[in-house]
C-alpha positions as CSV (number, residue, x, y, z in Angstrom):
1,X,46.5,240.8,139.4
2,X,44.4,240.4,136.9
3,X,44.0,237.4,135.1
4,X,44.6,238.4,131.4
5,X,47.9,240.1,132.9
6,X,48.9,236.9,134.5
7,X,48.9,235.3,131.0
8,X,50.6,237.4,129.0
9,X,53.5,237.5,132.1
10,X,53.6,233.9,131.9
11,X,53.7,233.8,128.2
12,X,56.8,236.6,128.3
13,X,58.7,234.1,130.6
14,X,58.4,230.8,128.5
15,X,60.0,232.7,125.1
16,X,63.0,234.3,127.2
17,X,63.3,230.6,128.3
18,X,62.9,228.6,125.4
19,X,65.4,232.0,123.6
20,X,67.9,231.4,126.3
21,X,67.9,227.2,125.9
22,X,68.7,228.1,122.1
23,X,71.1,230.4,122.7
24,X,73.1,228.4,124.9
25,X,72.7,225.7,122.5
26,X,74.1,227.8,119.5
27,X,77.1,229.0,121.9
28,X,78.2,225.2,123.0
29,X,77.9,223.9,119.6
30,X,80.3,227.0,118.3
31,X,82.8,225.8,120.8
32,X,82.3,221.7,119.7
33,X,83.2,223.5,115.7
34,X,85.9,225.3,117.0
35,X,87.8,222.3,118.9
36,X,87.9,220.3,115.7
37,X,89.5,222.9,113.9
38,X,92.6,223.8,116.6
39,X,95.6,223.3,114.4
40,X,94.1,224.1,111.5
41,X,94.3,226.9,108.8
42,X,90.6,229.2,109.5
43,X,91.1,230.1,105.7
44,X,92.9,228.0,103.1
45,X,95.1,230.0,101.2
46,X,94.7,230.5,97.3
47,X,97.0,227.6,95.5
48,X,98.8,226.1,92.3
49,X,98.7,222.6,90.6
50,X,101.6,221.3,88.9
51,X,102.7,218.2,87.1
52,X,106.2,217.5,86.3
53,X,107.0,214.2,84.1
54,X,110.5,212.3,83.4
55,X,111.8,209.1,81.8
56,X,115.4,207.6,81.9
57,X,116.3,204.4,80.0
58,X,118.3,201.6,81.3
59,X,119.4,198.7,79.2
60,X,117.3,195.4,80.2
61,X,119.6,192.6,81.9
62,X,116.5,190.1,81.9
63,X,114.7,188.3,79.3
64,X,111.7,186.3,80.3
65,X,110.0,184.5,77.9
66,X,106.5,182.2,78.3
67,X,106.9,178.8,76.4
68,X,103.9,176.8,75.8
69,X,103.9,173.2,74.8
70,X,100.0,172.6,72.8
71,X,99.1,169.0,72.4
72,X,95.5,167.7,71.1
73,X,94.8,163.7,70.7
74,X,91.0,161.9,70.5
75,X,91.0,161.5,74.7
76,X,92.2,163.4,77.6
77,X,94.9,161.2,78.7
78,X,96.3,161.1,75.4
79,X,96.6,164.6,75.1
80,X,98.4,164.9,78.6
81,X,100.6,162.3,78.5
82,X,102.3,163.6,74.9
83,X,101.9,166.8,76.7
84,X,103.7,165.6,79.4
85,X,106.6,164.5,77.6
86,X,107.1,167.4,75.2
87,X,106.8,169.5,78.6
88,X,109.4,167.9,80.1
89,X,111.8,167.8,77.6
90,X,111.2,171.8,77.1
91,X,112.4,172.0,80.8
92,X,114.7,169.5,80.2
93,X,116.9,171.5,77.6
94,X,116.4,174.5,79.6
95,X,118.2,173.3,82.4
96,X,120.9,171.6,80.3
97,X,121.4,175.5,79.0
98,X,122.3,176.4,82.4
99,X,118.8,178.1,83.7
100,X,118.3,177.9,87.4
101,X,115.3,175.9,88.6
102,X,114.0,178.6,89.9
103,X,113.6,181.1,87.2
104,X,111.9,178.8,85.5
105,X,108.2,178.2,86.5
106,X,104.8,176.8,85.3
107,X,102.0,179.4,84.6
108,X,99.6,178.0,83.5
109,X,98.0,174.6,82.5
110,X,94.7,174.1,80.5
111,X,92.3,171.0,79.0
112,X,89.6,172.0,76.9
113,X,87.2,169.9,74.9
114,X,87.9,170.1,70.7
115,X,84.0,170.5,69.6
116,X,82.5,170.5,65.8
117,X,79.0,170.9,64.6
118,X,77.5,167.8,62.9
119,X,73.9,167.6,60.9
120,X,71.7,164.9,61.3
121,X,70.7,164.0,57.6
122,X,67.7,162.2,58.9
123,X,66.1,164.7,60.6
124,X,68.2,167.8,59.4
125,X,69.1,168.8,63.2
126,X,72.3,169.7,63.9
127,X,74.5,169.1,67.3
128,X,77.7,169.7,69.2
129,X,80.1,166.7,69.3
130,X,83.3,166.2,70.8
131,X,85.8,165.0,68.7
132,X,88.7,165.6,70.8
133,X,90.7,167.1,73.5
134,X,93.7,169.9,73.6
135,X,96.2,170.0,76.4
136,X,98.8,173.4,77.0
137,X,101.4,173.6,79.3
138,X,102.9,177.4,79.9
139,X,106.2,177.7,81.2
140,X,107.7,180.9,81.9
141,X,111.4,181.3,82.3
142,X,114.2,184.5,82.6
143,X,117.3,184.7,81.0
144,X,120.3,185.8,82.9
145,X,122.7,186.0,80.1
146,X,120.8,188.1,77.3
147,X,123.2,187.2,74.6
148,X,121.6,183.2,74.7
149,X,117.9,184.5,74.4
150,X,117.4,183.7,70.8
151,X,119.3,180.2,71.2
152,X,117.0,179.5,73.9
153,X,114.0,180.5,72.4
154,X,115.1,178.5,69.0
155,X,115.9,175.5,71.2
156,X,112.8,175.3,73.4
157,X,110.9,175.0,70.3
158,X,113.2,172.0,68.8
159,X,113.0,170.4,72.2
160,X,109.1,170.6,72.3
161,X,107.3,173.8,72.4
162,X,105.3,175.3,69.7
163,X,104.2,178.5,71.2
164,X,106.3,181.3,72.2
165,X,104.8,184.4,73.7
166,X,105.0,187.3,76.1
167,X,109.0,187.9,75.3
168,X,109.7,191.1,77.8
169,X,113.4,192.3,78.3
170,X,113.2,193.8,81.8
171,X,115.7,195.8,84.1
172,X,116.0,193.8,87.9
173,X,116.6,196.9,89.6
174,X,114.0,199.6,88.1
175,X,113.8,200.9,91.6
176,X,117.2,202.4,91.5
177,X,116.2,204.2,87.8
178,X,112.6,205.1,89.2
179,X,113.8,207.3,91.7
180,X,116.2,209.5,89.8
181,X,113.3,210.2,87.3
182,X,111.1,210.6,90.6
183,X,114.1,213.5,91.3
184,X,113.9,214.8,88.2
185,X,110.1,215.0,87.7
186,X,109.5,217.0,91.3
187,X,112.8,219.5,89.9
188,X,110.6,220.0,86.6
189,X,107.3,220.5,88.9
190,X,108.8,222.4,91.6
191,X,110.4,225.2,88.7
192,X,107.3,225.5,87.0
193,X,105.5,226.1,90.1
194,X,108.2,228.6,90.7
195,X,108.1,230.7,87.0
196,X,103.5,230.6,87.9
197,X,104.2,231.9,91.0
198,X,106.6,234.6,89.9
199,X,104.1,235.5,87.0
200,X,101.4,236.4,89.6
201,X,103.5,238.3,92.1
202,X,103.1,235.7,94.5
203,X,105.5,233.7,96.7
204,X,105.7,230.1,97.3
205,X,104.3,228.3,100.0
206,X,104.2,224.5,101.8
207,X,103.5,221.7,99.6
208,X,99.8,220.7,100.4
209,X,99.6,217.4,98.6
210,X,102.0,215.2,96.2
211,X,100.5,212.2,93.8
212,X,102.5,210.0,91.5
213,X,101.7,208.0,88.5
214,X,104.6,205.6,87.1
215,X,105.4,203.8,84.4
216,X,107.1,202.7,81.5
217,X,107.8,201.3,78.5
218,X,109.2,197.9,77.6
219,X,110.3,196.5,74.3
220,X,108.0,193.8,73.6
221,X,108.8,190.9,70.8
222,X,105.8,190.1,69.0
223,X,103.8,187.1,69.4
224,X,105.2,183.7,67.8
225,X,104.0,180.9,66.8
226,X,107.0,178.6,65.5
227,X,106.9,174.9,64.6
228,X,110.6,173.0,65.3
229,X,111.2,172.8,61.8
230,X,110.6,176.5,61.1
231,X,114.1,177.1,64.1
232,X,116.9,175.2,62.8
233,X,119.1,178.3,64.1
234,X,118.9,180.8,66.6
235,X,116.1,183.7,66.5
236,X,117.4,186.9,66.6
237,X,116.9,189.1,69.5
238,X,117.5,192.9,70.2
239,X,117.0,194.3,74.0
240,X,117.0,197.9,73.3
241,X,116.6,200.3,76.1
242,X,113.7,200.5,78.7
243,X,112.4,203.6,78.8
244,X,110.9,204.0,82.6
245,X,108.9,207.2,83.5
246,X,107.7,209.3,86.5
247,X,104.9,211.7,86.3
248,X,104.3,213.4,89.8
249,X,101.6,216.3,90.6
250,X,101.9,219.3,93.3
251,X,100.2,221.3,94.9
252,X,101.6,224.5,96.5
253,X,99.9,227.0,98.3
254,X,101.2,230.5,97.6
255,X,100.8,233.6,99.4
């Protein structure tokens, strides 16, 4: 055979085998794509979003209410211990009131330096001096019996306290009101789905994913700041309603 023949024979055979190694490659790693997508729709069908929101309102059977006790004095000790007692007779009168030790809690303590800027009026420089220290004790407590929030809040500040913040009337089982406006916001959803779907001649299908954002809304007493002379009587208080809210998103596939 001639030589040039033998080449170009030789050169045939090593495309059909490097085309055959590719297409056997190509065919196993079709198969590899096709096992991890057994169960699975080939073709997503065509789909809706929806949102449906709702909000119920449940009267609060909770008050709690965050006390602080603010004490300042020319050294740290001095500053705690006046702190100390003004604390404790806060918690003192709380109890006496008939609140349970264990609604009512510490959340937070602090001790900061008091500073001032002084000039030198030698040499016209001016500096950073301590001149004393302030001590706060936050105590936060709830309130069973709604109807004594105000007597409590105007007696905490006789006994000792001269901050009151972060009043919040709450409801102790939300849950329970959360899931009938959960029930109510899918209903809402799931019809407007329904009247989309009937406007483009189409049909419902399964539910291909579900998201929900909650909240609410809580009456919120604005921020005091009360000396004890300033609360000879009782401060008026008002719970009001809660409103608590549900927003949930769908999505339906339709056909």
């Amino acid at each position: 055979m001639d030589k040039k023949l033998k080449n170009a024979v030789l050169i045939v055979g090593i495309v059909l085998l490097v085309s055959l190694t590719v297409l056997v490659n190509v065919i196993i790693s079709n198969q590899s794509l096709k096992s991890n997508f057994i169960g699975l729709d080939s073709q997503r069908l065509p789909s809706i979003q929806v949102s449906g929101e709702a909000s119920v309102y449940a009267a609060p059977d909770t008050a709690r209410i965050s006390f602080s006790v603010i004490t300042e004095s020319e050294d740290t000790a001095g500053a705690i211990t006046e702190n100390n007692r003004k604390t404790g007779a806060v918690i003192d009168y709380l109890k006496e009131e008939g609140i349970e030790e264990k609604n009512i809690r510490t959340s937070g303590f602090s001790l900061r330096p008091l500073q001032q800027r002084k000039r030198d009026p030698h040499t016209g420089l001016s500096k950073t001096e301590i001149y004393g220290y302030r001590a706060t004790n936050t105590v936060e407590v709830e309130v069973k019996d709604l109807e004594k929030t105000g007597t409590i809040t105007g007696g905490a500040v006789r006994a000792g306290a001269n901050s009151v913040r972060g009043l919040l009337f709450i409801v102790s089982n939300e849950e329970e009101f959360k899931k009938q406006a959960r029930e109510k916001a899918v209903n809402r959803a799931r019809e407007m789905a329904q009247e989309i779907a009937l406007s483009l001649d189409a049909s419902l299908g399964r539910i291909i994913s579900f998201s929900e954002d909650r909240g609410f809304r809580a009456p919120m007493a604005r921020h005091l700041m009360m000396e004890a002379a300033d609360t000879a009587y009782e401060v008026p208080m008002e719970p009001g309603e809660n409103e608590i809210k549900v927003r949930v998103s769908l999505e339906y596939e339709i056909r």
